[in-house]
C-alpha positions in Angstrom: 9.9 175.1 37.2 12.3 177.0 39.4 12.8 180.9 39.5 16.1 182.0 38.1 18.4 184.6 39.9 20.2 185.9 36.8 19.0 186.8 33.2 21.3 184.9 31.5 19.4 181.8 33.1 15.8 183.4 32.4 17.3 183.9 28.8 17.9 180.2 28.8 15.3 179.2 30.6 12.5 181.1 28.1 14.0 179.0 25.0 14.2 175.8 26.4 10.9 174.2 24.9 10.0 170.6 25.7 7.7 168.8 23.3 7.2 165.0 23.6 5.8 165.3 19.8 7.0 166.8 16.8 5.3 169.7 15.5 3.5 169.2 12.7 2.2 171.6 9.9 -1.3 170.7 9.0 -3.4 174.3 8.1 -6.2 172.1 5.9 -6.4 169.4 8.7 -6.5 166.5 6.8 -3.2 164.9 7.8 -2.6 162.7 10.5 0.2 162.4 13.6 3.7 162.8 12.4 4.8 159.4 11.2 1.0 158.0 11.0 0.7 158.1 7.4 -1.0 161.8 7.8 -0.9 163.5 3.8 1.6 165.8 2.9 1.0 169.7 2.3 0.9 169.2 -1.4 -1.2 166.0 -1.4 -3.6 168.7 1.3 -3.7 171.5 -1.1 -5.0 169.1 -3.6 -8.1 167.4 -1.7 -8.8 171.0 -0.6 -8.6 171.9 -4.5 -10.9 169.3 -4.9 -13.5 170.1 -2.5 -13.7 173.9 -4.0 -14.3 172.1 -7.9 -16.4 170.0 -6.8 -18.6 172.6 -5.0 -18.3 174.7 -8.1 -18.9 172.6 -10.6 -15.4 172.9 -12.4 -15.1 169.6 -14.0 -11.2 170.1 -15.2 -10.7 171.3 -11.5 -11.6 167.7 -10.5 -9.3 166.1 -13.2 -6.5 168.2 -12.1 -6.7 167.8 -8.3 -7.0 163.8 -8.6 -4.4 163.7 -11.4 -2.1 165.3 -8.8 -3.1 163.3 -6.0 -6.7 164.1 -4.8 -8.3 161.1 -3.4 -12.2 161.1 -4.4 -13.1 159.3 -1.9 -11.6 161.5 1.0 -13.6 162.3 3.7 -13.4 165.9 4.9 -13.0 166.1 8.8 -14.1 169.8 9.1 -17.2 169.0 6.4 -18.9 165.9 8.7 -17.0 163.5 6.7 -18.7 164.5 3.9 -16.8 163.5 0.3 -16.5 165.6 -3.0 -19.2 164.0 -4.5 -21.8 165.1 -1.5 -20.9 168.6 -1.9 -20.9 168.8 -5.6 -24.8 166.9 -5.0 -25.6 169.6 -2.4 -24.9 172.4 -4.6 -26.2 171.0 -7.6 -23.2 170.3 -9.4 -24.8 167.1 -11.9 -21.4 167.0 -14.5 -19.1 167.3 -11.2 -21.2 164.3 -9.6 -20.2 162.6 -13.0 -16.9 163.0 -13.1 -16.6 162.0 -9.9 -18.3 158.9 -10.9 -16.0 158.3 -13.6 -12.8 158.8 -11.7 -13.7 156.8 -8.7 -15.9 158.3 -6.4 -18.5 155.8 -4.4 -21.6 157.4 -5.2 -23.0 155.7 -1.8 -20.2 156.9 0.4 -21.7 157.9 4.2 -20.9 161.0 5.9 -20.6 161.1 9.6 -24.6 160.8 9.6 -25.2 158.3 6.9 -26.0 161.1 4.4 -25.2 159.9 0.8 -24.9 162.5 -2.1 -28.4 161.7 -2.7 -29.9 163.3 0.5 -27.7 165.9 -0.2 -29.1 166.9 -3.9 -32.7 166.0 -2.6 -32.5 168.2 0.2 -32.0 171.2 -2.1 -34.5 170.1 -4.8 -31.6 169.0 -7.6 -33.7 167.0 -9.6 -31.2 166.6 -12.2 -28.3 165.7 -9.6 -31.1 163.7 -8.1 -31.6 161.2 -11.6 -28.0 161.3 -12.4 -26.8 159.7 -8.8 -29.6 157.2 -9.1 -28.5 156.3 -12.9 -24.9 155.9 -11.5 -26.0 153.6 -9.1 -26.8 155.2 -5.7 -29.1 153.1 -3.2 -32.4 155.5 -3.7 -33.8 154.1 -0.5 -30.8 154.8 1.6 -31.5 156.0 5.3 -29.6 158.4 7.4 -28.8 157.7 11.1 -28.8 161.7 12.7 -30.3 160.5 16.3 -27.4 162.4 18.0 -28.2 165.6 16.8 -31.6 165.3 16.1 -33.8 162.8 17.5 -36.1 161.0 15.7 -35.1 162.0 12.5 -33.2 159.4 12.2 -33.4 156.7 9.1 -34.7 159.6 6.9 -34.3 159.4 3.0 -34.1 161.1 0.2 -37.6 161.4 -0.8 -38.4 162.9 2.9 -35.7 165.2 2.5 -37.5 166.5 -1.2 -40.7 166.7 0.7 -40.3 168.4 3.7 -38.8 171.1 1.6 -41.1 171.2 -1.0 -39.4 170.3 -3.9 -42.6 168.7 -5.6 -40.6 167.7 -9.3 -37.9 166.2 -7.1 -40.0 164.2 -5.2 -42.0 163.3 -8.8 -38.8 162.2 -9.9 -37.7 160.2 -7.2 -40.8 158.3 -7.0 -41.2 157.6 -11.1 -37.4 156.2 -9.9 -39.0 154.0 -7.4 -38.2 155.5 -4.2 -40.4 153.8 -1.5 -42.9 155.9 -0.4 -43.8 154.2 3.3 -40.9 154.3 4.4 -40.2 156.4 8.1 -37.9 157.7 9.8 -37.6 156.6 13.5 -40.2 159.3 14.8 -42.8 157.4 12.3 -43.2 160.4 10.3 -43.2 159.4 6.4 -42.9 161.5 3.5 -46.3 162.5 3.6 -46.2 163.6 6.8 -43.5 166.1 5.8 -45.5 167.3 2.6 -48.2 168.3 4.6 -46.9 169.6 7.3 -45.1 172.3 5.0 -47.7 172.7 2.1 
């Protein structure tokens, strides 16, 4: 850019904005480039209405949101990739994880780490979230993949998740469910390893 002389041309010259794209208004961050099939604000304001039923267990929140347009199976950029049904496993949420279920949801959808709902509610000792996943048909043996952020933990499952935080009746349940005990993460530590090492 050139220095002006007068201030009618640095008038001019402070409004001229180039852009080669167009802006576009996306506060929730889950649309996409302008013309790239990105979701509109309303469609937005619904997966993020979604995310907050399914995180507090409001069951007619969840109809609403996909009745006007929530996809259950989104995958939230700023949450990992996680989906509805991981955060209503995390927090415990069992009817939410149902109604998910019912209207769609893959119970065995991967985050960005391969975490399923069912790490997610055997991580925080949700024993009941725990069964009802498993009765909907999610893979109780399913491994994570988290060797970028933490390695060696990779491969890690749901039953090592219930023991290395002690949640003994989740881990009781998991195994009366079949969950294979010998199985390791890459590091070779089992869930036995994790029992122990925290009591």
């Amino acid at each position: 850019p050139t220095r002006r002389s007068s201030d009618l041309d640095a008038q001019r010259a402070d409004v001229e904005v180039v852009s080669s794209e167009p802006a576009v208004f996306d506060p929730l961050g889950l649309g996409g480039p302008a013309g790239g099939g990105g979701q509109d604000i309303d469609q937005a304001m619904q997966q993020s209405a979604l995310w907050m039923s399914a995180k507090t267990g409001d069951v007619n929140g969840i109809a609403q949101a996909v009745s006007k347009g929530a996809d259950v199976n989104h995958q939230y950029p700023e949450e990992g990739k996680a989906s509805a049904i991981q955060c209503a496993a995390l927090n415990g949420n069992s009817d939410a994880v149902a109604k998910l279920a019912e209207l769609g949801a893959n119970v065995n959808q991967e985050d960005q780490y391969k975490w399923t709902a069912l790490h997610d509610a055997a991580l925080n000792g949700h024993t009941d979230t725990v069964a009802k996943l498993v009765s909907l048909g999610a893979n109780i043996d399913a491994q994570t993949d988290v060797e970028d952020e933490a390695p060696g933990a990779g491969l890690r499952t749901a039953l090592s998740n219930a023991a290395m935080n002690g949640h003994t009746e989740t881990v009781r349940k998991l195994v009366s469910l079949g969950a294979k005990l010998d199985a390791k993460q890459k590091d070779g530590w089992s869930s036995l390893h994790f029992a122990a090492k925290n009591g």
